[in-house]
C-alpha positions, -999 to +999 in steps of 0.1 A: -576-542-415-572-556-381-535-562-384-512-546-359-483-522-377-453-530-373-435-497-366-394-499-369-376-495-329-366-456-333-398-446-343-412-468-311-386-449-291-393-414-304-432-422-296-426-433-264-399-409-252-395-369-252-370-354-277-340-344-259-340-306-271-373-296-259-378-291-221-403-312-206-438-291-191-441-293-152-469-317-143-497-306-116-479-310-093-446-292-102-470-265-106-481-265-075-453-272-058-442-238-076-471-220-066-466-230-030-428-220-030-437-187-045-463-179-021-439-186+004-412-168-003-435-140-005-452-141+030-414-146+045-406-115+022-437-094+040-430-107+071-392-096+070-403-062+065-436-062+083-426-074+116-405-046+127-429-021+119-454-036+139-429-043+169-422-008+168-465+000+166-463-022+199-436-005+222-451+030+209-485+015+222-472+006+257-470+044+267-496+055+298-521+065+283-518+042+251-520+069+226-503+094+247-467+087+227-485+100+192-506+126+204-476+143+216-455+141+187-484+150+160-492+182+187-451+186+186-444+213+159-409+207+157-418+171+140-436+192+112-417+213+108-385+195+105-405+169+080-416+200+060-376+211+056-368+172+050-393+172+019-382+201+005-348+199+010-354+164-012-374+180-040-348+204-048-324+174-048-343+155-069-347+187-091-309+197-096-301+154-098-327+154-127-316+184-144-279+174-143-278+134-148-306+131-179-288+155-202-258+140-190-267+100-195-287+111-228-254+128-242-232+098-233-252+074-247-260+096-279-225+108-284-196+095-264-204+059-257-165+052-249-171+080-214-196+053-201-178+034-182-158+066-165-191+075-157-205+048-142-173+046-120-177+081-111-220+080-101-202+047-081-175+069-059-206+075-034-204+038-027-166+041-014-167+073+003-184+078+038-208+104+044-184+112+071-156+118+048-181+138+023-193+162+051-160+168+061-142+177+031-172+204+023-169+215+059-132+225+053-136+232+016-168+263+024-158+273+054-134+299+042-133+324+014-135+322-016-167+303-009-173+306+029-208+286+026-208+271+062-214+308+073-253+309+065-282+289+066-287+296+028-250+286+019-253+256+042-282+243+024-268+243-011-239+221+009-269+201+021-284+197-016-248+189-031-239+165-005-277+148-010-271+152-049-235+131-047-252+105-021-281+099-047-259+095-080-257+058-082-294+052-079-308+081-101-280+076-129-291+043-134-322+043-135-321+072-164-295+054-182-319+022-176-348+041-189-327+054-222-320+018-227-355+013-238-359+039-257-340+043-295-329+076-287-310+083-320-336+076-343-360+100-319-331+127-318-328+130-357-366+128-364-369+159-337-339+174-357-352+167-390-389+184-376-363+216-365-358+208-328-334+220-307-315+201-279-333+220-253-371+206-276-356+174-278-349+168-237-379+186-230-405+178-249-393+138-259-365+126-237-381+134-204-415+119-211-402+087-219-383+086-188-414+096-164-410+059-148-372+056-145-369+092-131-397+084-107-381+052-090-347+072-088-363+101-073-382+077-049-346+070-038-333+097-032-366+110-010-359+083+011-317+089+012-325+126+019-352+119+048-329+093+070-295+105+062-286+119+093-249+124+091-244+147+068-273+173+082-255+167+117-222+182+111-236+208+089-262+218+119-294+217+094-330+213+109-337+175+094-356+151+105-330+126+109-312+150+133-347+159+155-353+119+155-320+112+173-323+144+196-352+134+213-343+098+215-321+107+242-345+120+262-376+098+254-387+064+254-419+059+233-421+088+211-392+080+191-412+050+179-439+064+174-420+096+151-407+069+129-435+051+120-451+084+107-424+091+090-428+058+076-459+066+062-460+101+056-426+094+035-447+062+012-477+088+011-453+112-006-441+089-032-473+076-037-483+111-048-454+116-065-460+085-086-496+101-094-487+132-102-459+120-121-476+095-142-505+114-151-529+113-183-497+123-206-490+117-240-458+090-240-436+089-270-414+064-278-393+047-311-382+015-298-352+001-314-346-030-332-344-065-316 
């Protein structure tokens, strides 16, 4: 037949037009229009936090000699040593802040759903009250008995911890309660209890390892809180780094600069091993819930 068909006007117009409930595909160049905004945004994004760190490599470099301003600080033993007590002083942090959030988050969520929003407002309080305010109030709270802590170098540095603890609760509470959010934990607490687990088993052995990520970006927070807080470890007289940074600041030009940027990268080298050692070869369990 060499006819043409004569189709009716609303099938014409269905042909020749897109139906109004499905979105219409970006053409090659929406794409890369796209492509070229991403890729902007990104450099601008590097840039932001790139440029400053390379201003500072710049005015360390302008010392005489050039290299004179790190050589001093890396033969300086006070800088090691007061990045050694930094790091530690932020693994027992992260320590006690993991032992007392998860089993807190995962019995919340498991148990008393109502308390979450009195505890969320709670792991928030660090947000309203100034380090300034914190250090004082456990200044005048341990400085006399029953608990004079502010007497010792030990007792100050369970202040230090607790103060680094309370600073650090709105970034590692949510990212455990984020990482329980993924997870179905009351299907994976009654199979554990059905196997004859305890509550101790069940943290241990199931809860934790499915929380290896989450735990990991909050304790990346709080290493970072606990190496540049410097207010806190001021007025309680500690040995930080934050405090030895600002001390020799006021009597020197380049080495300041050139402290902070190996800070900088001794503190990213840190995590980075963290996330290795963290991430490991280990076995992940998981129930995911239903969708």
């Amino acid at each position: 037949m060499t006819g043409s068909i004569n189709r009716p006007p609303q099938m014409l117009e269905a042909l020749t037009h897109h139906p109004p409930g499905r979105p219409r595909r970006p053409g090659p160049r929406g794409l890369q229009r796209k492509t070229l905004a991403s890729w902007l945004f990104l450099l601008l994004g590097i840039a932001y936090f790139a440029l400053p760190l390379v201003g500072t490599l710049i005015f360390s470099l302008r010392a005489k000699p050039m290299l004179s301003a790190w050589t001093d600080m890396i033969n300086d033993p006070q800088v090691w040593s007061t990045l050694g007590y930094s790091f530690a002083i932020g693994v027992v942090t992260i320590t006690v802040s993991i032992v007392l959030l998860v089993p807190t988050a995962f019995w919340v969520r498991l148990r008393l759903p109502r308390l979450r929003p009195v505890v969320e407002f709670v792991t928030l309080l660090p947000f309203v009250v100034p380090p300034i305010v914190l250090v004082f109030g456990l200044i005048t709270t341990f400085s006399q008995p029953p608990l004079p802590l502010t007497g010792t170098n030990f007792g100050s540095d369970v202040l230090l911890v607790c103060a680094y603890v309370i600073l650090s609760l709105p970034y590692m509470y949510r990212a455990v309660d984020a990482g329980l959010r993924t997870i179905d934990i009351q299907t994976l607490t009654e199979a554990c209890q059905s196997l004859g687990a305890g509550w101790a088993t069940i943290l241990w052995r199931v809860i934790l390892p499915n929380l290896r990520v989450s735990i990991l970006s909050g304790a990346f927070l709080t290493l970072a809180i606990v190496v540049g807080e410097f207010t806190i470890a001021n007025f309680l007289a500690r040995p930080m780094f934050a405090t030895y940074l600002q001390q020799i600041s006021g009597n020197l030009a380049y080495q300041p600069a050139a402290v902070a940027l190996m800070s900088f990268g001794i503190t990213w080298g840190a995590m980075g091993v963290i996330a290795l050692v963290g991430r490991g070869n280990q076995g992940r369990i998981e129930i995911g819930g239903a969708h």
